[in-house]
C-alpha positions, 0 to 999 in steps of 0.5 A: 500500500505505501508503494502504490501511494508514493508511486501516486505521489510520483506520477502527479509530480511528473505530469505537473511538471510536464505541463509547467515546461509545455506551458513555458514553451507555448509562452515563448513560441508566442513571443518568438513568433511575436517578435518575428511578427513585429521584425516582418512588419519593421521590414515592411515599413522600412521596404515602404519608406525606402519606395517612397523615397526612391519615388520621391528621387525620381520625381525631383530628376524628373523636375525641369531645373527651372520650374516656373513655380514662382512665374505668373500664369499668363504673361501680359504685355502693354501697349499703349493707345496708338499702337494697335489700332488697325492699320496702325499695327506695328506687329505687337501680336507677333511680339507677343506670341513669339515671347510665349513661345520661347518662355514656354508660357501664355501670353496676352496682348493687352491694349490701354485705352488711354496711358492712365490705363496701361499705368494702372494695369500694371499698378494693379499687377493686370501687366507684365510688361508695357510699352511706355512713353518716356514720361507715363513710364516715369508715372510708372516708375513711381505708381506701379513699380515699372523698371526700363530696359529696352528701347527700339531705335538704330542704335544707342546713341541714336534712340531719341525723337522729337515733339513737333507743333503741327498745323494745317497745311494750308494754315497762314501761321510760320511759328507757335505765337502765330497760334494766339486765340486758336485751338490746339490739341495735346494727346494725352496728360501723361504723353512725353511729346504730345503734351509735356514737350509741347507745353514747355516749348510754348513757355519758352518761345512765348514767355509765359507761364504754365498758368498761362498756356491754357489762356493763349489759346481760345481753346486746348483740349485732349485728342486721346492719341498721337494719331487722332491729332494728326488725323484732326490737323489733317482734316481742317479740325484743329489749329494746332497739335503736339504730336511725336515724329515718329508717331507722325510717320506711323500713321502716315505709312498707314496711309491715314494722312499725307505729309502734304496735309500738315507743316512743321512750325516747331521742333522740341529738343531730343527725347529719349525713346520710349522704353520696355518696362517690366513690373519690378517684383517679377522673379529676377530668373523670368526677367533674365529671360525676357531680357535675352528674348528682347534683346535677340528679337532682331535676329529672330524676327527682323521684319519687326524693325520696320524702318531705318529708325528701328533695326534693334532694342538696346538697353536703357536705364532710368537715368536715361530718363533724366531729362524728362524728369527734370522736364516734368518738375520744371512745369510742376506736373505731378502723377496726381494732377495727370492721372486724376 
């Protein structure tokens, strides 16, 4: 009997401890198997992480090294009234498209109704670039941030023109004091030649005072255009008008006037030419490109230089506009009073 209790008590042991170990054994299976889980699912995230890098990599080779991501949608360019009016067409379109295509953009040709209109396109970020007279560029400069750096002529030296006082030709005046208590027409109040010059030339020849040069005639007025003066002096509807010379030649190429149909009784001194002016806060790589574009137009499409007058551009800054400036403040005429 005791034999048989022992063997019991021997028999129990080892089943307990068999079990103890086989429980032991399934904790650790779980865990191993755990921890293998856990290392698969490591290298999983870390295999992820390395595609996605690896995409990431060859999106930015695929990139172009310049990617445009600061340039504006669509490039716009100024002109101002006059310059694209029918036949007076001076190709601006072309220009136009030909810059789109080589900045890889859209581009739009916008045209001014008047110069206020162009200054404050820009102003109001609307343009990219423009077209100015010498002083709306100055009223540009400080209204809407425009830079200069072209200009069309022959060359460098030879980029200036001239205002000139025109009448009918069939009109008895030899000189500007002829013109006492007749009509005269300006072209607009931000135009160079076809009011600043003019009225200067009217208080030195006649020795009067900027008061006064409204009061000398029995009427001055606005045409709105270099062109529309010439046409009214041309048909008889106005005594006298400032125009611009090379303004003058335009429109008699279109066929629009003969030189028969006005004479030339006073001329202005040099001007400097009316310059390409880009807003100020373009980014500094598309105006390098614009640069490059404007100043190899001449090779790419010569027909656009269409007169001995104008075979390139060639680059100006605003000192070049000095004498303008100092034109301006000697008839105290500020932005605020042309551009009410």
């Amino acid at each position: 009997m005791r034999q048989r209790h022992w063997f019991s008590i021997l028999t129990i042991l080892a089943i307990t401890v068999v079990l103890a170990f086989t429980a032991g054994c399934g904790k650790n299976n779980q865990a191993a198997n755990a921890a293998q889980a856990n290392n698969g699912d490591t290298k999983a995230t870390n295999g992820s992480t390395n595609a996605a890098n690896a995409n990431a990599t060859s999106a930015d080779a695929d990139k172009p090294a310049d990617d445009k991501k600061d340039w504006p949608e669509v490039i716009r360019f100024g002109v101002l009234p006059g310059e694209e009016e029918g036949k007076l067409s001076r190709g601006n379109q072309q220009f136009v498209d030909d810059l789109g295509k080589a900045l890889g953009i859209k581009t739009e040709l916008y045209v001014g109704e008047d110069y206020t209109a162009v200054i404050e396109a820009m102003r109001t970020k609307k343009i990219d670039i423009a077209s100015f007279g010498p002083f709306s560029y100055i009223i540009a400069a400080q209204r809407s941030g425009a830079v200069p750096f072209a200009v069309k002529a022959a060359s460098k030296e030879s980029a200036f023109y001239h205002s000139l006082i025109v009448v009918p030709a069939d009109s008895p005046a030899k000189s500007i004091a002829d013109l006492k208590g007749k009509t005269f027409l300006f072209a607009d109040p931000a135009s160079t030649s076809g009011h600043l010059f003019p009225r200067m030339m009217m208080i030195k020849e006649l020795g009067i005072t900027n008061d006064q040069v409204e009061s000398y005639f029995s009427n001055v007025s606005f045409s709105g255009g270099h062109d529309k003066s010439i046409i009214a002096i041309a048909k008889g509807q106005a005594d006298g008008a400032g125009v611009c010379d090379t303004c003058i030649d335009r429109v008699v190429e279109a066929g629009l006037v003969k030189k028969s149909d006005y004479k030339v009784i006073g001329t202005s001194d040099p001007i400097p030419g009316s310059p390409l002016a880009y807003r100020g806060d373009l980014p500094a790589d598309l105006v390098e490109k614009i640069k490059a574009f404007v100043f190899n137009y001449n090779t790419q499409n010569p027909s656009f230089f269409t007169d001995d007058k104008t075979t390139a551009y060639f680059p100006v800054t605003d000192a070049d506009y000095q004498v303008v400036k100092d034109t301006a403040t000697a008839l105290n005429m500020s932005p605020e009073e042309l551009l009410k």
